[in-house]
Each structure stands twice: as C-alpha cells, then as structure tokens.
N, C-alpha and C positions, 0 to 999 in steps of 0.2 A: 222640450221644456223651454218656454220663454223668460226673458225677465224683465219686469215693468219696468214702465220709465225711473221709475225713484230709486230702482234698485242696480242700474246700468252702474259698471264696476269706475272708476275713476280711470282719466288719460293718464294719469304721472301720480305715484305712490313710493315713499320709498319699498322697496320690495326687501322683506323678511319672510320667514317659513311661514310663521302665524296668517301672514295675510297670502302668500299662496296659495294655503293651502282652503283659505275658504272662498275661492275663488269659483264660478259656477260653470258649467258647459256653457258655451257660446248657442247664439238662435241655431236654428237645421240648417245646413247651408253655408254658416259662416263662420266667421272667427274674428275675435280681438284681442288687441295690445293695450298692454298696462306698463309705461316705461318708468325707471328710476329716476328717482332724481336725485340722487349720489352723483350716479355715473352717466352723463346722456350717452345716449343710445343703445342704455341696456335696458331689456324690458322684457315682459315674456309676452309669448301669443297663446290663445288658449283657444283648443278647436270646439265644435259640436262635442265631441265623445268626452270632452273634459281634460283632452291629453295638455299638459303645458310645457311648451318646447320655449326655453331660454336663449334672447337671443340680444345681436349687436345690430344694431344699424351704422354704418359712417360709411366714409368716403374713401374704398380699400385701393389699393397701388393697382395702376393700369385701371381704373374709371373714373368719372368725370362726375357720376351719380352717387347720390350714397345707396348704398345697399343692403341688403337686408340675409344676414347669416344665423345658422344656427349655431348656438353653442353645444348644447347637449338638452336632454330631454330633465326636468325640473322631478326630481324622485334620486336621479343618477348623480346628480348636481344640488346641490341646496343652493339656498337663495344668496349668500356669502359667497361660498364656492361659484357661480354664474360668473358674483358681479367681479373676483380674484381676478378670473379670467378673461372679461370684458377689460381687467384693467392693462392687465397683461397684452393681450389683442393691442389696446389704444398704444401703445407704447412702441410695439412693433413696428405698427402701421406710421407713428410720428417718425421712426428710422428707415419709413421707407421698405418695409417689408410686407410681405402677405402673411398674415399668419399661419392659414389652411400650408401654403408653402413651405414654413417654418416648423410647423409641428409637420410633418412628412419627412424632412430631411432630418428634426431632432428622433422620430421613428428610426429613419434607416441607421441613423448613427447609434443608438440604442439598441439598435439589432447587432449590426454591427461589434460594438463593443461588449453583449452576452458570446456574438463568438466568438471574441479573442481575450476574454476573461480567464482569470486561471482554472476556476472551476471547468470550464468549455475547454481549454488546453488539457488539465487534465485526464476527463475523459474521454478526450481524442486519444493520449499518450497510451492511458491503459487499453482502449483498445484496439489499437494498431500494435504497440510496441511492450505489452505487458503479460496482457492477457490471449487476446488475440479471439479468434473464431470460435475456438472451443474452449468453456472455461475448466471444463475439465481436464485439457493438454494446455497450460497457462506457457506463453511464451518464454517468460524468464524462469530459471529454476526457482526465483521467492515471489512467485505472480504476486497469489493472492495477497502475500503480506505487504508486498510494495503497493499494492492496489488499495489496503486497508490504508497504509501510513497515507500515501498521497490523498488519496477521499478526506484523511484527518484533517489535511495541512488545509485542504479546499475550503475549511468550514471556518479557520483564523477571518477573524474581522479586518484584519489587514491585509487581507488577500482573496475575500469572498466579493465576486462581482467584479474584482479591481481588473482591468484592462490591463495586459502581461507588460505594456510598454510601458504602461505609468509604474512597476516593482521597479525596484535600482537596488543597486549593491547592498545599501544599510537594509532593507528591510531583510535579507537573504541572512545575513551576518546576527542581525538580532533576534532570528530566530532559531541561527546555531548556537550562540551565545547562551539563552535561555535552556537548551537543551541541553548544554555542556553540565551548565551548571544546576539546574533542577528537573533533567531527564525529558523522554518525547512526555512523558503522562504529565507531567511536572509545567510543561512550559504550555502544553495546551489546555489546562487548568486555569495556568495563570490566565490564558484570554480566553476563557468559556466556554473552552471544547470540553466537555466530557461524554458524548456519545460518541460508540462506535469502539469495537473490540479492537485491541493492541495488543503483539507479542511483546511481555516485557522485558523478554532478554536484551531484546534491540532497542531497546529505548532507556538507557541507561546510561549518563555522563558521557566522557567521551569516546566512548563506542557507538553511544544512539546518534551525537553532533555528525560524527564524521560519519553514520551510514546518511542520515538525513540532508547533509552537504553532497551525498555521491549522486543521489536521486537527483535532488534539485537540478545541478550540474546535467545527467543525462536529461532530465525533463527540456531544461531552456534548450539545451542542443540539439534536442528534435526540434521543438517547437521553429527556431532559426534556421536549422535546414529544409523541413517543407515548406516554409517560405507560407503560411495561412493565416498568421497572427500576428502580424502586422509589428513579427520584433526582429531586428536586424542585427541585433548583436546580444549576448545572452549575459547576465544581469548577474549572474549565478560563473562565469569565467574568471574575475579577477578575485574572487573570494579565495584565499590560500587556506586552507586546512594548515598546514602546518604553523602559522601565523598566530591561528586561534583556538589551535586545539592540541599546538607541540608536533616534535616527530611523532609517527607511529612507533608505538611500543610491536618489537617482536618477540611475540611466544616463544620460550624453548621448553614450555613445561614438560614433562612426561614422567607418566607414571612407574614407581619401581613397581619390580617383579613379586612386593611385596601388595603394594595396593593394588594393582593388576588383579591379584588372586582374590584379593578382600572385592570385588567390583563383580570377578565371578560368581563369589559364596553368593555375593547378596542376590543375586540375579536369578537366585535359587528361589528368592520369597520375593519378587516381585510378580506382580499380578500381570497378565496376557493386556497390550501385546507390547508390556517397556521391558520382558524378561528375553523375549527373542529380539528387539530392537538392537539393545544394547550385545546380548550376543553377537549378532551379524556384525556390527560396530567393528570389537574388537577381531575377530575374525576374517573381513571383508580389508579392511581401512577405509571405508567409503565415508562419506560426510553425511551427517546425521539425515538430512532431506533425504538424500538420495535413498537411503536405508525405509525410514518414514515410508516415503511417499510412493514404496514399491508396489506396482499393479500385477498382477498374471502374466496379462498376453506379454509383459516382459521376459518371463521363464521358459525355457526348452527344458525342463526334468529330464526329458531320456537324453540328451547331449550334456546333462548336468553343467548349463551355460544360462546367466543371463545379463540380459543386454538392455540396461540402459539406455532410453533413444536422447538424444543430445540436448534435447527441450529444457531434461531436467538435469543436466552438468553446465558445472562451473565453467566461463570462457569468457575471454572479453571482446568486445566489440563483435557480438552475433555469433565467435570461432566457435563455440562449444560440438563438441565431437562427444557420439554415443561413444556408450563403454564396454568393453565385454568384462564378463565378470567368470570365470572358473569356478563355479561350483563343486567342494570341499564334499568328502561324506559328515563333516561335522556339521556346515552350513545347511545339504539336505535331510539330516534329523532335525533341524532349527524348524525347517520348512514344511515336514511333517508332522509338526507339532501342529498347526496353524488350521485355526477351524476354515472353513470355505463357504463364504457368500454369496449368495446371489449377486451383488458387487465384485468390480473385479480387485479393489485395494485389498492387499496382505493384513494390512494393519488398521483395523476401522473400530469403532464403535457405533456407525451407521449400517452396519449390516452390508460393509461393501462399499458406499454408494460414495463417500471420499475417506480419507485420509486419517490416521488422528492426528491431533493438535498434540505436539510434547510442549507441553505446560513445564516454569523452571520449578514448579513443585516436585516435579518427578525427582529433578537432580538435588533438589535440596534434599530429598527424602532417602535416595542413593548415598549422599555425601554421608549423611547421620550413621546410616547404616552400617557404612563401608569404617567409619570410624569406631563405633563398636563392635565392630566384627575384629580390627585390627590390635583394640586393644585386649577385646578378649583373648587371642593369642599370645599376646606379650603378657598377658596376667598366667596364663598357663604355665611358658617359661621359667614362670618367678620374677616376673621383674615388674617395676611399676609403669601400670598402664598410663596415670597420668601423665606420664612423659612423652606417650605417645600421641604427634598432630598426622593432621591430613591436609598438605597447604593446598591454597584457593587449585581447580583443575577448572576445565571447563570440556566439553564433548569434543572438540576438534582437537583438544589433543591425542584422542586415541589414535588418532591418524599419523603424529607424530609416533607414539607406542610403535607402531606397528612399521612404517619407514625405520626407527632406530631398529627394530628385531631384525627386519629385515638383511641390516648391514650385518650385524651381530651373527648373523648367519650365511656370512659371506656370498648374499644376492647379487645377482651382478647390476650398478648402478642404473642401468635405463627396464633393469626388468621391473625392481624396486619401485622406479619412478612410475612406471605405466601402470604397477597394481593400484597407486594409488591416483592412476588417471593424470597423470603430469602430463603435458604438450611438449614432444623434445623442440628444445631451442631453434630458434633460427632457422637458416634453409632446411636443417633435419625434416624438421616439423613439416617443410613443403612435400619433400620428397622421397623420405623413409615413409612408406606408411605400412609396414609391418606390424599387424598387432600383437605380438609375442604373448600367443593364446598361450601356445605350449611351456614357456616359457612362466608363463604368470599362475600357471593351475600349478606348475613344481613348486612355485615361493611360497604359493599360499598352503599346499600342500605341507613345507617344512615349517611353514610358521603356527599349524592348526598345532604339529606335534607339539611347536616348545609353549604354545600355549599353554599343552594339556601337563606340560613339565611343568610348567611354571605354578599352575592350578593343585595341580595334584600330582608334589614333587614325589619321584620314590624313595624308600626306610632307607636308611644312613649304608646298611648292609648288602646294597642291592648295587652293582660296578657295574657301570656302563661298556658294553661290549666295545666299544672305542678306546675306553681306555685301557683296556683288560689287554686289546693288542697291541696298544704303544707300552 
C-alpha cells in the first residue's frame, strides 16, 4: 500500500489513541516517525506491516549523539502510557542515569524482594520446616493447620508482598492484639481475609493470640537462621506474650468419675468414627491428634503394640520421640470395630485417603449430651436435675483424667508419666532410654478395669474381694 503525497501522516502531532490508531502502514521497505509535541522526543515509528513501536529519541548517559530507543510496542502501551514513560525516561537521564540500566536493577530488586516477602518466607517455612516432602507425613504434628493459619496470615494487606525486613515489632503486636480480642476468623475479617478453612478451636481469644504469636516467633527464627531473607534479627523476638496476653492460664480441669461415665454412655450414640475417637481418648491418654490421626502401618495387632513415629508427637525444638503404645483387649475391640479402607487412616470419611477433621461441633454436641444424660440420672434418684451443671472441659483434659487415675492407682510416677509420653527431665531424658513397655501395658491394663468400674459400677450388694479380705 502507498500513500499519496496529501496523505503523508504529519512530522510532530500531539499523539493520542484516536490518532494512532488511524495511522496507515509505512511505503514496502520503510518506516516513519510521528513525534509529540508534549514531550520532545517522544514519538512512535510505524513499519511497512503497520506495527507502531513507541519510542524516545535524546541524548542517553555515555553518548555524545542522541539516540533512538524503544519504549514498548503501541497496543501494550497506549499513547498516555508511552508518553508517562518517556517522561519518566527524561528525568532519569537529567540525573544522569540510563534508564534501560535502571529499569534492570528496579527488576532484579523486584525480584529480589518477591523472595524475601512474607508470602515467599512462608512457603519456604512450610516446606522445609512444616510440612516437609510428604504431605501426607507433615513434619510438625499440627502441619497442615499451621500450613492453613500461616497461608491466612500471608493474604493480610499488611503483610502480602511486604519484604520481611520492612515487618517490625508493631505490626506483629497488632495483629495479636486483634486476635486477642476479636479471634483469628475475627481479625482477618477485620482486613479482608475471609478465604481459606480455619480450625476454630484455635482461633479463639487468647488461646488463638498466643498460638498465632508462637508461629510467628518460630517463622522469623527460621527465616534469621537460614540467613535467605535478607532479615538479621527477627521482628517477632521482643514481642512478650505475657505483656499482651497475661500469664498463661494452667488447666487443672478433670473430669469426675461421674462425668467420665456420662462421656461413656454418650459415646454409645455417637456415630463412627468420634464414638471409637473418644474411646481410645480415654483409654489411651493420648492427645486428641495423636488418637485422630492414626494410620495402620502404625499397628502390630499380633504384638497388640502401636507405635506412633515421632513426626506426629508433641516435643520442642525438633525433640519429638515416637511412642509405643500397649494395646489393651479393650482398645483391640475399639479397633475391631473399625471398618477398613483402601486408605490407610483409622479414621476417615475419605475412604482412607486422610484423616478426619474433629470439627468443635462434635464436642459441643458431646457436652449437650453428656449434660442430659447426667441429669437424667439425678432425675432418677429423686433429686432435681436442674441443679445439675457440666463446667466448661475441653479434650486435653482427658489426659489429665487419666494421669490423676493413674496415681489413684498407685502407678508408679515415671510409668504414669511415659503412658502419657512425658520426656523424663534433664540428663534422664539423655540417657535412661528404657521404654517401660512392660511396665505401661500393666497401667494401662488397671486403668481399662477402673474405667469399666467407673462406667458400669457393681449393685451396692456385690463386695469387693479386696475388701472382703481386709
């Protein structure tokens, strides 16, 4: 296509969309410029094919000549956007800069700072230090939930993209603050999170403040020891938990031998698999995860033994030690109850394939239960049910239940201790490593009995051969 003399496009136009875009292919062969006159030496060239490449002419640092660069292709660019940039360009070059050289080093820095963003810390943390290789053996025993919460926290506007050196102590503090006071769901609401599943047991006042302060705390301390993110001292250190969240409260709840039985009854009409959970619970003393989250290839049935591998027990700083566990004949009817998956999880609703999720509906639906069952009893008596409460428990106390029984049946203190997977103290702990198998199958042994006392006491009329010979 040619264009007649009359129709030849103008040397200097201010340049807008409207007139670039009616701008015509150049002769075969060649190309012309059409420059601004806003900004001199911005202008576009347009080739034969009709391409228009937006461009700078001036006199760029280290030449003598002005020259001729491209900005970007006019489609990727509009004619505003060009000329931003052209202006941008001239201002550079007034300070003595290249700009091609300036936008390269604002790249590397850009790069740069996506890897040492919190989101990029992150999920380095979780998968070195969280989850690890396999996410089905998750490194910490709360992977995945620690995996969920931190992914939450990554998506806070005040911390999404942000370079982990530019966080400081107040941003770490107002974000416990918030969650003291209006919970994890609560305070990532307040700044716009609401994607992404959250257990809400743990995000709750100051139980969810001080788990969300413990993470943080481990997160910066990795990040400061691999020495990759550019932070040299961790941000998340001087923040005191006890400062802005109180001492820690410590539990001594435990349940009487009254609500013990009422926890049984109900366990009777709970549906597969929170009726053998909570069995093993009380039975076991193990921690709720631990119980949950049990696979096969953990069980030896014909040695009536299983063995926790360490991945999923509590320890700090990496110590966690696998568990053995004695296998009760009460524990093994629990176990042959249990349908069998293709999967190797005990307890699934996927057919094996993970875990289930104890949801606090379960326990709130346990609590109601356990409450009606309790005053049914007292109404049988003759006496008024309405006097009868159920105060606040929570799942770890069975663990306590079951240490007090323990003593109650004059256990001996470190056998006690290691049903319930305690680390003996100090040097012990180096170099005692006896696992007092034999010793922990007899505890658990007499505590299955006074469980079943406890459950299902005998008629008033029935003497105990113990006492019959004192």
């Amino acid at each position: 296509m040619t264009h007649p003399k009359t129709e030849d496009p103008p040397k200097k136009r201010t340049l807008n969309d409207r007139f670039l875009k009616s701008l015509k292919p150049a002769l075969k062969g060649e190309t012309y410029d059409v420059m601004d006159i806003p900004v001199p030496g911005y202008g576009v060239r347009v080739s034969e094919t009709g391409r228009k490449t937006l461009i700078l002419i001036a006199r760029y640092p280290g030449s003598k000549n002005p020259t001729r660069r491209k900005l970007g292709l006019y489609g990727v660019l509009t004619a505003s956007g060009g000329r931003d940039m052209a202006r941008d360009w001239l201002e550079l070059i007034r300070k003595g800069k290249d700009p091609q050289v300036e936008e390269e080093r604002q790249r590397i820095e850009a790069e740069r700072n996506r890897a040492n963003s919190f989101p990029a810390a992150v999920e380095q943390y979780i998968r070195h230090k969280v989850i690890g290789a396999d996410p089905a053996h998750p490194l910490q025993r709360r992977g995945h939930r620690v995996a969920r919460e931190l992914r939450l926290l990554a998506q806070l506007p005040v911390w999404n993209g942000k370079v982990l050196s530019e966080i400081d102590r107040a941003d770490i503090q107002n974000i416990v603050k918030d969650v003291r006071d209006h919970g994890l769901r609560g305070m990532l609401a307040i700044r716009g999170v609401t994607k992404g599943k959250l257990a809400a047991h743990r995000g709750d006042g100051h139980e969810g403040a001080r788990n969300v302060l413990t993470v943080l705390k481990m997160l910066f301390a990795w990040c400061v020891s691999v020495g990759e993110f550019g932070l040299t001292t961790s941000p998340a250190a001087a923040v005191n938990a006890a400062s802005l969240l109180g001492a820690k409260q410590v539990r001594d709840r435990a349940l009487s031998d009254d609500e013990l039985a009422a926890l049984w009854r109900v366990t009777r009409r709970l549906r597969y698999p929170f009726k053998q959970i909570y069995r093993l619970l009380v039975l076991s003393g193990l921690r709720l995860s631990e119980v949950s989250d049990a696979a096969w290839p953990e069980f030896n049935l014909r040695e009536k033994l299983w063995v926790i591998p360490a991945a999923r027990m509590k320890g700090k700083n990496g110590k966690a030690k696998e568990h053995a566990v004695p296998l009760t004949d009460d524990m093994l009817a629990i176990l042959d109850e249990l349908p069998r998956f293709k999967g190797e999880y005990l307890f699934s609703f996927s057919g094996g394939r993970k875990p289930v999720t104890m949801k606090h509906q379960i326990k709130q639906e346990i609590d109601a239960k356990m409450l009606r069952s309790m005053r049914a009893l007292v109404r049988m008596r003759g006496e008024d049910p309405a006097r009868v409460r159920l105060p606040d428990w929570v799942n770890h106390d069975l663990r306590r239940v079951v240490r007090s029984g323990l003593s109650k049946l004059r256990i001996d203190g470190d056998v006690a201790e290691a049903v319930l997977a305690h680390v003996k103290p100090g040097i012990r702990g180096v170099y005692d490593v006896y696992d007092l198998l034999d010793e922990k199958r007899a505890a658990l042994e007499l505590w299955g009995r006074r469980v079943c006392e406890v459950v299902s006491p005998p008629p008033d009329n029935v003497v105990k051969l113990s006492t019959a010979k004192a």
